[in-house]
C-alpha positions in Angstrom: -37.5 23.7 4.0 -35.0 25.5 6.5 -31.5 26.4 5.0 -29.3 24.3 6.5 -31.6 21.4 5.6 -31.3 22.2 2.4 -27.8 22.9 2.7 -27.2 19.2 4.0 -29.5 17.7 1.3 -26.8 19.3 -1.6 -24.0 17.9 0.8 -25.6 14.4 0.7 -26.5 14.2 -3.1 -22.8 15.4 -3.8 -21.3 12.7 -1.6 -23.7 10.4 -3.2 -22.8 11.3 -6.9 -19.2 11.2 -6.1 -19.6 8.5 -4.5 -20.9 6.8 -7.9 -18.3 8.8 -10.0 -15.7 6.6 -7.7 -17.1 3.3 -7.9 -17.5 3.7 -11.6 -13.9 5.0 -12.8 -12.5 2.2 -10.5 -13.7 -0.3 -12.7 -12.9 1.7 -15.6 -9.5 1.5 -14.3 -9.8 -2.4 -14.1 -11.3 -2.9 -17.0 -8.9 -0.8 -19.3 -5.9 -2.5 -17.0 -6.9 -5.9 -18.6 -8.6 -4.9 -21.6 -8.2 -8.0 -24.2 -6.4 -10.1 -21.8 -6.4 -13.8 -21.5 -5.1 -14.0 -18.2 -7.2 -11.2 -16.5 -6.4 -10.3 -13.1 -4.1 -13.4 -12.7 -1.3 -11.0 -14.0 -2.1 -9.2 -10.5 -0.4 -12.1 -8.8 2.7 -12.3 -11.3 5.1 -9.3 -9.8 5.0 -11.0 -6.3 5.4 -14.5 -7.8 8.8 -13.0 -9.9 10.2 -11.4 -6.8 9.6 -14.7 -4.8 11.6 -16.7 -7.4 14.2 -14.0 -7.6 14.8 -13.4 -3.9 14.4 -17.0 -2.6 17.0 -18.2 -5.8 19.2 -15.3 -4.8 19.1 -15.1 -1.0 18.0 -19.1 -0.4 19.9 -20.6 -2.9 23.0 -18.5 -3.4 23.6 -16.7 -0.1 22.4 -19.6 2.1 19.9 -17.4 4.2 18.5 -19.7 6.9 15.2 -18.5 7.4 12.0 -21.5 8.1 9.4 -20.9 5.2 11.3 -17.9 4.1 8.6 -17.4 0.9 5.8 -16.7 3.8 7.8 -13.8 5.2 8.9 -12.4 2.1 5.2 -12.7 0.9 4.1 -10.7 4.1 5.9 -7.8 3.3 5.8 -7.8 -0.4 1.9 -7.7 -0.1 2.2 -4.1 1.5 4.8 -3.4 -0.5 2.8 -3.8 -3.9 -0.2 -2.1 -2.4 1.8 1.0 -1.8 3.9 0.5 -5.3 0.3 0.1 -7.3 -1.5 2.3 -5.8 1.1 5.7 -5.9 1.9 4.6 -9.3 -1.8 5.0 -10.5 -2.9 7.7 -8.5 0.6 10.0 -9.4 -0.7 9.6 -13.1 -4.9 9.6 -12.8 -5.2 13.5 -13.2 -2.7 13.8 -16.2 -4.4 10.5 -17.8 -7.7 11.8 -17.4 -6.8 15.1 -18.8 -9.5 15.1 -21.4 -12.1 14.2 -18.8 -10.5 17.4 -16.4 -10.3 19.7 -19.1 -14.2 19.5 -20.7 -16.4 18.7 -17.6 -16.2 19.9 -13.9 -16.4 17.0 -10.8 -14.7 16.8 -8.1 -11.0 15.8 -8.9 -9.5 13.9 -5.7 -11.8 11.0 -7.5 -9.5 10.3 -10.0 -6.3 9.3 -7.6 -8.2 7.7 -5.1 -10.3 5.9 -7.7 -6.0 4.4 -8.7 -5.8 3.6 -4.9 -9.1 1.7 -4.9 -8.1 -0.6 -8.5 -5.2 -0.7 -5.7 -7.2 -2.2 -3.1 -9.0 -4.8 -5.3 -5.7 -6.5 -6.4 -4.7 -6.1 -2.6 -7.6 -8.3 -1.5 -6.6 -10.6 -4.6 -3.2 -11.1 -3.7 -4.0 -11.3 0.3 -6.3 -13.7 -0.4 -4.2 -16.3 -2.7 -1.3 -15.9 0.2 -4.0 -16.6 2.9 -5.1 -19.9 0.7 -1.2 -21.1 -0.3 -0.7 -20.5 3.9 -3.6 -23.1 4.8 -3.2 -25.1 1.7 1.2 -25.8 2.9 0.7 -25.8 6.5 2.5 -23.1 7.3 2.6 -22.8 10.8 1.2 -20.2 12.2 0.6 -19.0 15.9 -3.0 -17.7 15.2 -2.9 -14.9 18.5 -3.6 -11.4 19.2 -0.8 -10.5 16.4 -3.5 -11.5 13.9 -5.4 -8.4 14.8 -2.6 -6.0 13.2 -3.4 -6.9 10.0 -7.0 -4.6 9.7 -4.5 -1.8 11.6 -2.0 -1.9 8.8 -4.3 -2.3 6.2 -6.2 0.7 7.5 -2.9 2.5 7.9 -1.8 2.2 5.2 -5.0 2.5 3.0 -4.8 6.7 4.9 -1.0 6.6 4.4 -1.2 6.4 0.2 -5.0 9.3 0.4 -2.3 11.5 1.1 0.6 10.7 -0.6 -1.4 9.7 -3.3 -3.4 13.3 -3.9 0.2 15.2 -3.3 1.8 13.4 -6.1 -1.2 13.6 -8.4 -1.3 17.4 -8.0 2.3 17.6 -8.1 2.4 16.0 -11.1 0.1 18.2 -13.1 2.6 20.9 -12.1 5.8 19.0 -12.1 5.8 15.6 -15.4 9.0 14.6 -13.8 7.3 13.5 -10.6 5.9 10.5 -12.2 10.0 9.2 -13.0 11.1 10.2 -10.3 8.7 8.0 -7.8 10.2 5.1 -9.8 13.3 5.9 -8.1 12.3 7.0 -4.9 10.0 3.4 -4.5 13.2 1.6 -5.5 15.3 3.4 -2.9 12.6 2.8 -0.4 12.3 -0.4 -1.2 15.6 -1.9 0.4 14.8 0.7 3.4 12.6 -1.5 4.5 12.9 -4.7 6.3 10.8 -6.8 2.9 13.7 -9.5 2.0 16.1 -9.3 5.1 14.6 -10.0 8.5 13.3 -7.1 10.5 14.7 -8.4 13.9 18.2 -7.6 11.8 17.3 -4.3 11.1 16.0 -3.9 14.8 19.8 -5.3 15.8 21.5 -2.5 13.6 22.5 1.1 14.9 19.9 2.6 12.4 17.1 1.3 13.6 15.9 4.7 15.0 16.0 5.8 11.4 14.6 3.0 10.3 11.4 3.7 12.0 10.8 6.9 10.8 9.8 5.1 7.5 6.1 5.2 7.5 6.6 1.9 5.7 8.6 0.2 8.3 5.5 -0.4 11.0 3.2 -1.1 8.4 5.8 -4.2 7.0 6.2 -5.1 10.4 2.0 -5.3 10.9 1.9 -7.5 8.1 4.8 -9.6 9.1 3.9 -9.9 12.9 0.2 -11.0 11.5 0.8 -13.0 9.0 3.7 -14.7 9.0 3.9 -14.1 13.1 7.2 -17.0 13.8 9.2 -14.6 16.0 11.8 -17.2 16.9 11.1 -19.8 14.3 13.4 -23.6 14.6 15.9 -23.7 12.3 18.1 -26.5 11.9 17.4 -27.4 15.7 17.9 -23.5 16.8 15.7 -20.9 17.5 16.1 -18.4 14.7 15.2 -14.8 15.3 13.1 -13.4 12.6 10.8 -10.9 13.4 11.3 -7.7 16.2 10.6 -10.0 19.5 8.2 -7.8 21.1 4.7 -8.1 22.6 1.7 -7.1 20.0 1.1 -3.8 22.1 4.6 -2.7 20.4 3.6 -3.4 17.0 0.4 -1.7 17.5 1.7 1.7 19.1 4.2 1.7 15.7 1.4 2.0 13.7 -0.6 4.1 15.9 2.4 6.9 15.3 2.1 6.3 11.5 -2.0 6.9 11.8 -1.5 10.0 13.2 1.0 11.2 10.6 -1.1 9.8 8.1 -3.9 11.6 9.0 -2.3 15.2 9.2 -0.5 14.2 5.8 -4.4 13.5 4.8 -5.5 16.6 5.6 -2.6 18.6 4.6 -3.0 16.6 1.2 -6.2 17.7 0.4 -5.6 21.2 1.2 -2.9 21.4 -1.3 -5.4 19.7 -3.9 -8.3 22.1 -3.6 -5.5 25.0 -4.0 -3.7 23.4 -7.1 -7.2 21.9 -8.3 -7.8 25.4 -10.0 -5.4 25.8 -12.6 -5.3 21.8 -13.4 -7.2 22.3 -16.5 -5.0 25.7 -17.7 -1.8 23.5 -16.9 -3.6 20.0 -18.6 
C-alpha cells in the first residue's frame, strides 16, 4: 500500500471514530439533560412558551402593540434566538464539564462543544417543528413564496455562526471560568439588539440601523422572520401595518450571505485557536 493511501485510510478511520465519539456524547448530553424527567423533552418547548406569555401580556396587553398574529413573529425570531442561547450555553461549558473525560484519555476535543451545539440542533428541530404545526393547525396566513427558501440559509448560517463562537468560548473558558457568567450577560444584552419582540421594519426606520446589521444575529432573525412568519405589510385594523424590512428576498439573502462569510473565517480562525489552547487543557483542567 502506497503512503498516501495509507495516509488517507488513518484520515478516514479518524473522521469515522470521531464521527461516532459525536453522535454518542450528543445523546449523552440529552439523556443526562432529562435524566428522571416526566416531561422529557417537552421542557424544550417551555422557555419559548414563557416568553410568549410574557411578551404578548406585556407588549399586547399593556402597551397596545398592533401587530396581526403577533405570537407568529415573536415565535420566528425566538426560534433562532434559543438555538444560539442553547447551543453557546452548552458548548462554553462541554470542555470544563468533561474535565475528567479530558484529563484521563486523549480524542479529539472540538467534539465536546460541537457535540452541546448538536443537543442544540435536536431541540431546534423540536421547537421548529411544534411552530410549523401550531402555524397550519391556526391558519396563520402565510404567503408561501421564494422567502420560504431563507429558512435552510439561516439555519445553515447560523448552525457555522455558533462552530465558531462555540469552540472560542469553550477554549476560552478552560483559560478564563468567568467566561461562562459573563455570556449570560452578553446574550442578555444581545438579546434586545435584535429585532425578536419589536418589529424589524422599526429597527430598519431608526438611524442605527447600520449598526444594527453588523449583528451577525440581526440577518439570521430577519431569515427566520421573512420565512416564516413572511406578512411584510400585514392588515391591521383596516391598514396595512409594516412589519418586517419591505424588501425583495434577494435582500434577505445577500444579509446572510455577509454573515456566511464571516462565519466561516470566524470558523476557521476558531479552530486554530483550539488546536493551540487544546494542549495545556488537561494541565489547566
Amino acid at each position: 500500500m502506497s503512503t498516501s493511501a495509507a495516509a488517507w485510510g488513518t484520515r478516514r478511520g479518524s473522521f469515522v471514530r470521531n464521527r461516532e465519539l459525536l453522535g454518542n456524547l450528543i445523546r449523552k448530553e440529552l439523556k443526562v439533560k432529562y435524566k428522571n424527567s416526566a416531561l422529557g423533552f417537552v421542557w424544550s418547548l417551555a422557555n419559548p412558551l414563557l416568553y410568549l406569555v410574557v411578551f404578548s401580556v406585556v407588549l399586547v396587553g399593556f402597551l397596545g402593540v398592533a401587530m396581526p398574529e403577533f405570537h407568529f413573529y415573536l415565535l420566528s425570531g425566538l426560534l433562532a434566538w434559543n438555538f444560539l442561547s442553547s447551543a453557546l450555553n452548552s458548548a462554553t461549558t462541554s470542555i470544563v464539564g468533561n474535565s475528567s473525560l479530558v484529563t484521563k484519555i486523549y480524542f479529539r476535543r472540538e467534539v465536546l462543544p460541537l457535540a452541546g451545539i448538536g443537543a442544540a440542533v435536536f431541540h431546534f428541530l423540536l421547537q421548529l417543528g411544534v411552530l410549523v404545526a401550531a402555524m397550519l393547525l391556526f391558519s396563520h396566513q402565510r404567503y408561501w413564496d421564494e422567502g420560504l427558501l431563507l429558512l435552510p440559509m439561516a439555519m445553515f448560517v447560523q448552525l457555522v455562526l455558533l462552530a465558531g463562537m462555540g469552540l472560542v468560548l469553550a477554549s476560552a473558558n478552560v483559560y478564563f471560568r468567568d467566561i461562562q457568567h459573563l455570556l449570560e450577560l452578553g446574550l442578555l444584552a444581545w438579546f434586545w439588539l435584535t429585532p425578536i419582540v419589536y418589529p424589524s421594519s422599526l429597527a430598519r426606520n431608526s438611524r442605527f440601523w447600520d449598526v444594527y446589521l453588523l449583528n451577525p444575529m440581526t440577518p439570521v432573525v430577519l431569515g427566520f422572520q421573512r420565512a416564516l412568519y413572511s406578512r411584510i405589510n400585514p392588515v391591521q385594523d383596516g391598514r396595512p401595518t409594516n412589519v418586517l424590512v419591505d424588501a425583495p428576498v434577494s435582500w434577505y439573502a445577500q444579509r446572510l450571505g455577509y454573515v456566511a462569510m464571516g462565519a466561516v473565517v470566524l470558523l476557521a480562525g476558531a479552530l486554530l485557536l483550539f488546536r493551540k489552547l487544546d494542549a495545556r487543557f488537561a494541565e489547566e483542567l
